[in-house]
C-alpha positions in Angstrom: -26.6 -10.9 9.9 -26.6 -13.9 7.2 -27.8 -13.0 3.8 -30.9 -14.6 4.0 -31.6 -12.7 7.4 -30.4 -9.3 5.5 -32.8 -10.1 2.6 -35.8 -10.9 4.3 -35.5 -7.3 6.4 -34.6 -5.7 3.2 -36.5 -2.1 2.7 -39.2 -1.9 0.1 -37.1 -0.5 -3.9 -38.4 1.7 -6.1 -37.0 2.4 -9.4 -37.1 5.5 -10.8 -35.0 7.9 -13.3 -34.2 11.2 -11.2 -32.7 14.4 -11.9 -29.3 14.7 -10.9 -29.3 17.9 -9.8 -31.8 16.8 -7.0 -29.2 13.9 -5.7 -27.5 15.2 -2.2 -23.8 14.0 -2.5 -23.4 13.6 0.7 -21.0 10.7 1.9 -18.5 12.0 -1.1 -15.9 12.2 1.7 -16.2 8.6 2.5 -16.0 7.5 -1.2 -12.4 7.5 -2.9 -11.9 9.1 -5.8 -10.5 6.7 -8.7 -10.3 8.6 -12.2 -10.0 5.9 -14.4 -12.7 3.8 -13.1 -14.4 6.4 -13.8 -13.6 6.6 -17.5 -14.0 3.0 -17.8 -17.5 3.0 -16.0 -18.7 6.2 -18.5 -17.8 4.3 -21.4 -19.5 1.2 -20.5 -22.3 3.8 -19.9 -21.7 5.6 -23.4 -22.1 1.9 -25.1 -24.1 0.2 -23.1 -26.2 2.4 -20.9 -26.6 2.7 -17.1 -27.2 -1.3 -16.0 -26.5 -0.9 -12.5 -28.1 1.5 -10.6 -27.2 4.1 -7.8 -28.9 3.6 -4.3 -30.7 6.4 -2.6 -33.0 7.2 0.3 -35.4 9.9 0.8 -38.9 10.7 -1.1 -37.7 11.2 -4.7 -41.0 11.9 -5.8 -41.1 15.6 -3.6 -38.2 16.1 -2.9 -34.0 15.6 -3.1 -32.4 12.3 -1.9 -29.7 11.5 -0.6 -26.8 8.9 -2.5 -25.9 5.6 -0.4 -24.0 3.9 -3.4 -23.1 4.7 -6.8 -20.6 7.9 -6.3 -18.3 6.8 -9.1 -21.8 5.9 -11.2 -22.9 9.9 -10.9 -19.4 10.9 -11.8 -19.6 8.8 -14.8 -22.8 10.2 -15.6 -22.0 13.3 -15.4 -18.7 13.8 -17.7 -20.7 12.3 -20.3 -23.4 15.5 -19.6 -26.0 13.3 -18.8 -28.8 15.2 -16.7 -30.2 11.6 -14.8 -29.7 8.5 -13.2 -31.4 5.1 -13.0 -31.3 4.7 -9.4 -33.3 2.3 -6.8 -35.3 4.2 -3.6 -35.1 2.6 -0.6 -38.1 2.6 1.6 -35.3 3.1 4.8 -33.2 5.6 7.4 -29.3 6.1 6.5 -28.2 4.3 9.1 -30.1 0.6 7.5 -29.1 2.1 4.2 -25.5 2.2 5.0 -25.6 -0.9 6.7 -27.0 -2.7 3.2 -24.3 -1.1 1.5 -21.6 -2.5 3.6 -23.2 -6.0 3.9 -23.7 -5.9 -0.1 -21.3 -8.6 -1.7 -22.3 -8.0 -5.4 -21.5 -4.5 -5.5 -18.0 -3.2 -5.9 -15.5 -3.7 -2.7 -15.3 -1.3 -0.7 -11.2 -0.3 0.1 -10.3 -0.7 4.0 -10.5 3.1 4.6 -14.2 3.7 2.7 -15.1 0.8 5.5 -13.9 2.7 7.9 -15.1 6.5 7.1 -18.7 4.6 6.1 -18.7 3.0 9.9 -17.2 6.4 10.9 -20.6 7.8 9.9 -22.6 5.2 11.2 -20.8 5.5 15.1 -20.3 9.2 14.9 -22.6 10.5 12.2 -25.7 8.9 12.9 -25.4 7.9 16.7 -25.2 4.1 16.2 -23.4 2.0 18.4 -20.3 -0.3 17.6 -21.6 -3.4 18.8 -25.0 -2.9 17.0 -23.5 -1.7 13.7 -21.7 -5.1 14.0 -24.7 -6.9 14.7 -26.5 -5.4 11.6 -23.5 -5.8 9.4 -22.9 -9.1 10.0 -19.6 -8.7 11.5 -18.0 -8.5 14.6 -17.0 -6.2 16.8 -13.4 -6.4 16.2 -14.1 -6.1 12.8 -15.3 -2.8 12.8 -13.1 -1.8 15.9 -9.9 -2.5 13.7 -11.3 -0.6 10.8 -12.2 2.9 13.0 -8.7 2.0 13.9 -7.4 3.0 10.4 -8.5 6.4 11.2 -7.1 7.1 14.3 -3.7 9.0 14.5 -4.6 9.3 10.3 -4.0 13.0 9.5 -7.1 14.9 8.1 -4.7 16.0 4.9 -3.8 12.3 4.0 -7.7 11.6 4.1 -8.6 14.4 1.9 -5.5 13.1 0.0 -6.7 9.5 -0.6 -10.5 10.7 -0.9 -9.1 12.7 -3.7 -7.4 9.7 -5.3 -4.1 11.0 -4.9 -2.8 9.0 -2.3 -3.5 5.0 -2.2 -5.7 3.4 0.7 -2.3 1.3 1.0 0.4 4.3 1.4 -2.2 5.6 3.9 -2.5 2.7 5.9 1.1 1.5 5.7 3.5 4.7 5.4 1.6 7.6 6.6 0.0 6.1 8.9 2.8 4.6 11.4 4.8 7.8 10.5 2.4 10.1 11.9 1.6 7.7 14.9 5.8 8.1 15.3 6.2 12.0 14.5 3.3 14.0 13.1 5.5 16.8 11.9 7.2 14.6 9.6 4.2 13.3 8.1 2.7 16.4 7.5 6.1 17.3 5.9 5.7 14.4 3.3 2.3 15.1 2.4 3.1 18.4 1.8 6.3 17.4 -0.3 4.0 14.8 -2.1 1.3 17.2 -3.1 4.7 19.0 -4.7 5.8 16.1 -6.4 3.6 13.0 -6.4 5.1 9.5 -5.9 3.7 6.1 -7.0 2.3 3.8 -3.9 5.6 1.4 -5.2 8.2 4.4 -4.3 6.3 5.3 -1.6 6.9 1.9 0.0 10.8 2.2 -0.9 11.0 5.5 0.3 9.5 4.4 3.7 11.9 1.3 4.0 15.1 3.7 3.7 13.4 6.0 6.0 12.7 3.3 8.7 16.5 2.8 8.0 18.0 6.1 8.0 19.5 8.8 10.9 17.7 11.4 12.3 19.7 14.0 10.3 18.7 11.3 6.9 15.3 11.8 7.9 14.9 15.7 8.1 16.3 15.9 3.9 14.0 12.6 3.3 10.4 13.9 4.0 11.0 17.4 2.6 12.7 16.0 -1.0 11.5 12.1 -1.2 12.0 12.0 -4.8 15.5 12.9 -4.1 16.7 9.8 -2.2 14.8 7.6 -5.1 16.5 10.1 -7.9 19.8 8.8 -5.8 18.9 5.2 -5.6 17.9 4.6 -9.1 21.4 6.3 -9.7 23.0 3.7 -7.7 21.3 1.3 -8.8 22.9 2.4 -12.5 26.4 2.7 -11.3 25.7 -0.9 -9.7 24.2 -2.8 -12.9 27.1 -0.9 -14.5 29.8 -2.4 -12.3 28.1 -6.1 -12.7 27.7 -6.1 -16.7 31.6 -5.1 -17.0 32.9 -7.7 -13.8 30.5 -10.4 -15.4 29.6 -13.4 -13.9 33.5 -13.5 -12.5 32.1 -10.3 -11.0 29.0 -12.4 -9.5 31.1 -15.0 -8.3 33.3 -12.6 -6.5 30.3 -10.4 -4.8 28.7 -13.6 -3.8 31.5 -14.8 -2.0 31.8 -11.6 0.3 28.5 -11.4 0.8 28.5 -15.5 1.7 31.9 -14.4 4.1 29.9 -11.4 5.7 26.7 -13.6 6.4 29.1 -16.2 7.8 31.0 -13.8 9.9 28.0 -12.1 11.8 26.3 -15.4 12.0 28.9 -16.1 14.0 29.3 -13.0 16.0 25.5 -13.7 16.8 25.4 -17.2 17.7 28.6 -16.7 20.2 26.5 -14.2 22.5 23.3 -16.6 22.9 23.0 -18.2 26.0 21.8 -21.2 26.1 22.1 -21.7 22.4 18.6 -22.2 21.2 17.9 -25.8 19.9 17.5 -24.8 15.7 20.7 -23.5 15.8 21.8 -26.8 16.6 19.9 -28.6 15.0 20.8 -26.4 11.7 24.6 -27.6 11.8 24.0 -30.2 9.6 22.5 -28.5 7.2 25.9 -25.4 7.0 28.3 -28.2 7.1 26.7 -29.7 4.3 26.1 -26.4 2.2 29.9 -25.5 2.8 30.7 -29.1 2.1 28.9 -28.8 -1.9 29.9 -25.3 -1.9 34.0 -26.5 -1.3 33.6 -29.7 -3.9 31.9 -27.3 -6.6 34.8 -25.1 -6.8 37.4 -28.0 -6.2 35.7 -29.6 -9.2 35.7 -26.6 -11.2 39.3 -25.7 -10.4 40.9 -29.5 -11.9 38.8 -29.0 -15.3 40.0 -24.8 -15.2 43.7 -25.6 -16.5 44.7 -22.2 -17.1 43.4 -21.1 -13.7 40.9 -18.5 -15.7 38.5 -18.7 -12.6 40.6 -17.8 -10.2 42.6 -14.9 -12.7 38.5 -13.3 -13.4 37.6 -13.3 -9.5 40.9 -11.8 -8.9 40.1 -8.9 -11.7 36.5 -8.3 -10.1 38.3 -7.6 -6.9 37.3 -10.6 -4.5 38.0 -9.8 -0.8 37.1 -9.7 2.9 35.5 -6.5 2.6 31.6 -7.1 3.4 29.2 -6.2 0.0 25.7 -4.8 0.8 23.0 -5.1 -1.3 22.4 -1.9 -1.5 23.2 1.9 0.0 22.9 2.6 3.7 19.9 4.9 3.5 21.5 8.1 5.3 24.9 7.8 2.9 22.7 7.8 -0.3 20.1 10.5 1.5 23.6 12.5 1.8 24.5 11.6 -1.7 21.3 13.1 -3.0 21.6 16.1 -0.8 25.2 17.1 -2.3 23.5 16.5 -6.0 20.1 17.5 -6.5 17.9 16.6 -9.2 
């Protein structure tokens, strides 16, 4: 449906002030909870009064209605003990009202999951079809296909989690999601363990990376006592920056040239067991003998106008060799690590 289509079958408004008391709450669960927008809107309300107004349907004029849009509004409202809202009627069922809300573009965005558990109530609540929510929203099918898709395999506990604002729509999506698709038990684990000890969405995302990364042993420690293996990384990570501030850049030097050996090394491990050898390979020969080429005149260079042969005496101290560096921890070793010294 194109805007002007969705604005000429627009329902009838009515604005009104209405006791809050008599507003029915009841797509809260498909709302997210965000605390500090909150605070932000109430004191844009506290200075400036209510400009935008919540959207309800139902007959305000006998009896309660029913809130479409403006949860976080009401919220606002009420922490600063007001007892009503400006708010616009519309002359229409839920189903069109939902619809509006979802084709709105002026209003706040809704996050990919409050898309979904809207549509949810649209296909499931109120009887509507896929194809002729699509139709009325604008969209395609796909569209809203892929977003009931962010529900299915979801757990019911993350939901409530994320309604609550205590887990992001992204963690969701992208880390509990695709772990309780791949082992439910574990996922419950991990919300359980987060409820415990919250992370941010940012360690989340580490924590899942090592997880994706780690034994099956690794695993069972890492979604009962997450903080743990980032308690263990961060503690690396000290030992690390440590290591590199007293090897200096002799120290970088030296780490990049294992790291350039290793990367060479497997490269070529890699390349010998392709058959037929795929044509960039080829085709990036030039390019390696060229690198290696610079690379080998840099340090020839460097070595005529080091007299006293302090380049090679520094990567010598930081401990140059053919051992292979990694970037960081193998995720089960520092999982283990963590275990043997809890936080």
């Amino acid at each position: 449906m194109t805007s002007a289509a969705l604005e000429s079958a627009s329902p009838e408004v009515a604005s009104l002030e209405i006791d809050l008391h008599r507003v029915e709450l009841r797509f809260a669960g498909a709302r997210v909870v965000d605390g500090g927008a909150v605070e932000r809107l109430a004191r844009s309300i506290e200075r400036s009064g209510q400009i935008v107004p919540c959207i309800v349907v139902g007959d305000g004029a006998v009896a309660g209605v029913v809130l479409v849009d403006g949860y976080r509004r009401v919220a606002a409202l009420r922490r600063l003990g007001r007892d009503t809202a400006r708010v616009e009627r519309w002359s229409c069922d839920l189903a069109e009202a939902l619809i509006g809300v979802l084709a709105r573009t002026q209003a706040r965005a809704l996050a990919g999951l409050e898309e979904a558990l809207v549509l949810r109530e649209l296909t499931g609540g109120l009887g509507l079809s896929q194809a002729d929510v699509a139709r009325r929203c604008g969209r395609d099918v796909s569209w809203v296909s892929r977003r009931l898709a962010l529900l299915q395999g979801l757990p019911d506990a993350a939901l409530a989690e994320v309604c609550a604002g205590r887990l992001s729509s992204w963690a969701a999506v992208r880390v509990v999601l695709p772990l309780a698709r791949a082992n439910a038990g574990h996922a419950e684990r991990l919300l359980a363990a987060l409820r415990a000890a919250p992370l941010s969405t940012r360690e989340l995302g580490c924590w899942f990376e090592h997880y994706r990364q780690a034994g099956r042993a690794a695993r069972e420690r890492m979604v009962d006592r997450p903080r743990l293996l980032l308690d263990a990384l961060r503690e690396s990570g000290a030992v690390r920056d440590a290591e590199r501030l007293r090897g200096g850049p002799e120290g970088d030097c030296a780490a990049d040239l294992r790291i350039v050996t290793s990367v060479l090394a497997r490269l070529g491990r890699r390349v010998a067991q392709l058959r037929p050898l795929p044509e960039f390979v080829r085709a990036a020969v030039p390019r390696l003998r060229q690198a290696v080429e610079r690379l080998a005149t840099t340090i020839e260079r460097q070595a005529e106008d080091d007299p006293d042969g302090a380049l090679q005496h520094g990567a010598h101290l930081a401990g140059a060799g053919p051992e292979p560096a990694r970037d960081q921890p193998d995720a089960e070793a520092v999982a283990q690590h963590g275990a043997a010294h809890p936080a």
